[in-house]
N, C-alpha and C positions, 0 to 999 in steps of 0.2 A: 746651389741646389735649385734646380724648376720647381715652380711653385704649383700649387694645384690648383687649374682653370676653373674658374667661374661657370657655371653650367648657363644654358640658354636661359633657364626659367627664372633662376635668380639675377641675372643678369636684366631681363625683362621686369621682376618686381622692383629691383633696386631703382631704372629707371625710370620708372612709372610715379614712383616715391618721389623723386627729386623731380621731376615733371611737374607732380604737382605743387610742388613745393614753390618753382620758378614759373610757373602758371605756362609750359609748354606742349600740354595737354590740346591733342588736335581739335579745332571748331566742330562744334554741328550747327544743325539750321532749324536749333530746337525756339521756339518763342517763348520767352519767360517773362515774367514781369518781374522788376528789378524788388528786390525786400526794402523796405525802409532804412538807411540808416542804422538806426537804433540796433534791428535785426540783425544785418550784417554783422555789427560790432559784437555783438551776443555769441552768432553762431563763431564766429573765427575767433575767439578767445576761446572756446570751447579744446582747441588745440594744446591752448597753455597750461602751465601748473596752478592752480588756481592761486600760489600765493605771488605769481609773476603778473595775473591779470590787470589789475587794478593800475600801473603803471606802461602797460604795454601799445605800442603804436599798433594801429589796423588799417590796413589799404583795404579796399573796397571795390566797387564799381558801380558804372554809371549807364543810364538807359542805351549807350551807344557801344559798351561791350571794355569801357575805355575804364583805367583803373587810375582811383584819386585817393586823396589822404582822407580817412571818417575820423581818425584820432592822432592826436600828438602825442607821444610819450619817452618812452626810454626801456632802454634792456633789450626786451623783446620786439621782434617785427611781425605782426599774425596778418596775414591773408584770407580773406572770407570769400567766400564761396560764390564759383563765381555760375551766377543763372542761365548763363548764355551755352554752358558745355554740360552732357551731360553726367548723372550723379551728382553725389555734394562730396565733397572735400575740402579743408584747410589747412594752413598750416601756420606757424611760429618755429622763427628762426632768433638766432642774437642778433644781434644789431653791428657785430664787426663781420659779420658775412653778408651784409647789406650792400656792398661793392658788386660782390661775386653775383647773388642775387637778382640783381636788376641790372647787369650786363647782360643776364638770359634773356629777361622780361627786353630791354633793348635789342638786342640782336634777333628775337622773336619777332617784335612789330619793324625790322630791317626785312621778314621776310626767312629768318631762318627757323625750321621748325621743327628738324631731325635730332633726336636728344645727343644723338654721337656727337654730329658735326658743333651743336651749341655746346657740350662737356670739350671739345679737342679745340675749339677756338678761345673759351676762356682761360681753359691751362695753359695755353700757349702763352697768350695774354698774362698771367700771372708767373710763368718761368722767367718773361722780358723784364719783368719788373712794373707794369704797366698799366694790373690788375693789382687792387688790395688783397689781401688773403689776411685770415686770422694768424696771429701771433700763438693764439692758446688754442685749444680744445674747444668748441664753437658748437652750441648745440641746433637741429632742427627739429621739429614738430611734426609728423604727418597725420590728420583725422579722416577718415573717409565712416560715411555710414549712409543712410537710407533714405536719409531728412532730417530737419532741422527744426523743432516745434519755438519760437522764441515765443510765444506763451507759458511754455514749461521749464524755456532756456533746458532741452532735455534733445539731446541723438539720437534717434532709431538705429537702433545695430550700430553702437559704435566702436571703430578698431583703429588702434594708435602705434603709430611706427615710431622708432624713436632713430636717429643718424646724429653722428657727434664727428663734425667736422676736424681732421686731423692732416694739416696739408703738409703734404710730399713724406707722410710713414709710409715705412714698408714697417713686410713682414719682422722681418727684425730685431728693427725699433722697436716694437709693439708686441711681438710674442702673439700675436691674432694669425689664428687660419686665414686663406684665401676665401673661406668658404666656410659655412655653416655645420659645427660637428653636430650639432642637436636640434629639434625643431626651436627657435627663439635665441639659438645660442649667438653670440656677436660674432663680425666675423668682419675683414677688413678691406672692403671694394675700392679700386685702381692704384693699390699702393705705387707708393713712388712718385705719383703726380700731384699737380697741386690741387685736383679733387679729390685727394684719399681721404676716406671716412668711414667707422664704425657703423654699419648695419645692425639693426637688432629686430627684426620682425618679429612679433608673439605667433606663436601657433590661432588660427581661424578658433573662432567662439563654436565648439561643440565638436571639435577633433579630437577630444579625449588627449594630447596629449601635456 
């Protein structure tokens, strides 16, 4: 039975999500001054569950746009926000999708920067056997909001997507629509490949619904 297409818009949020997740979110020519350390670590935890923070690795960045290790840890992978693009966003991922992850971040600084082309070369890469892909259910993080007080360690406006990696479900396997029956409801983007994964947007802060 055809399944029911992905509409543009959702198609557009989803990868916007994973964009930033894999930090392939287009340049600007904004000039920012890098946060300390300490900050970075503060604001990209802010993505995780708080009782995941406390052990969780955090990439960062550095005055030249370039991304380094600010913490060692375990479980979770969180990304802080990066100054050089604009808005603020972060994200935590697990740590078995940390393959998949930073073949983006690699084939980005190769020059590639189209989310299609970066999503259709890593699966390819992962049906060869050639990419990792999780074994289980693999959660990621999305935070995006207004700013980042790390004197208050507090978000302005902040809104949190949540994606649970589920490689090569279909509909199926999973009994998930193609598509969202409700504002927030899950729903199951590229099944069949080895980026399929559970969407779960919340409805916008003040949409009633």
């Amino acid at each position: 039975m055809p399944q029911p297409q992905t509409s543009l818009s959702q198609l557009s949020i989803a990868l916007g999500v994973l964009a930033l997740a894999t930090g392939v979110t287009n340049p600007t020519d904004i000039e920012a001054q890098v946060p300390e350390a300490s900050a970075q670590i503060a604001g990209a935890l802010q993505a995780a569950p708080a009782m995941e923070r406390d052990d969780a690795t955090v990439f960062g960045f550095l005055e030249d746009g370039s991304m380094t290790t600010l913490r060692e840890g375990g479980g979770l992978i969180c990304l802080a926000d990066d100054p050089h693009r604009e808005g603020w966003s972060v994200a935590c991922y697990h740590d078995s999708l940390d393959p998949f992850m930073a073949r983006g971040r690699e084939l980005r600084a190769q020059g590639v920067t189209d989310s299609g082309e970066l999503a259709q070369r890593r699966w390819a890469e992962a049906d060869a056997g050639t990419l990792s892909m999780p074994e289980e259910p693999a959660m990621l993080y999305v935070m995006t909001g207004d700013g980042f007080d790390s004197g208050t360690n507090t978000v302005e406006n902040a809104f949190t997507r949540w994606v649970i990696y589920t490689p090569w479900a279909t509909i199926q396997s999973t009994g998930l629509p193609a598509q969202p029956t409700a504002p927030g409801a899950p729903w199951l983007m590229f099944p069949g490949t080895a980026g399929a994964h559970i969407m779960i947007t919340p409805p916008p802060p003040g949409t009633g619904n």
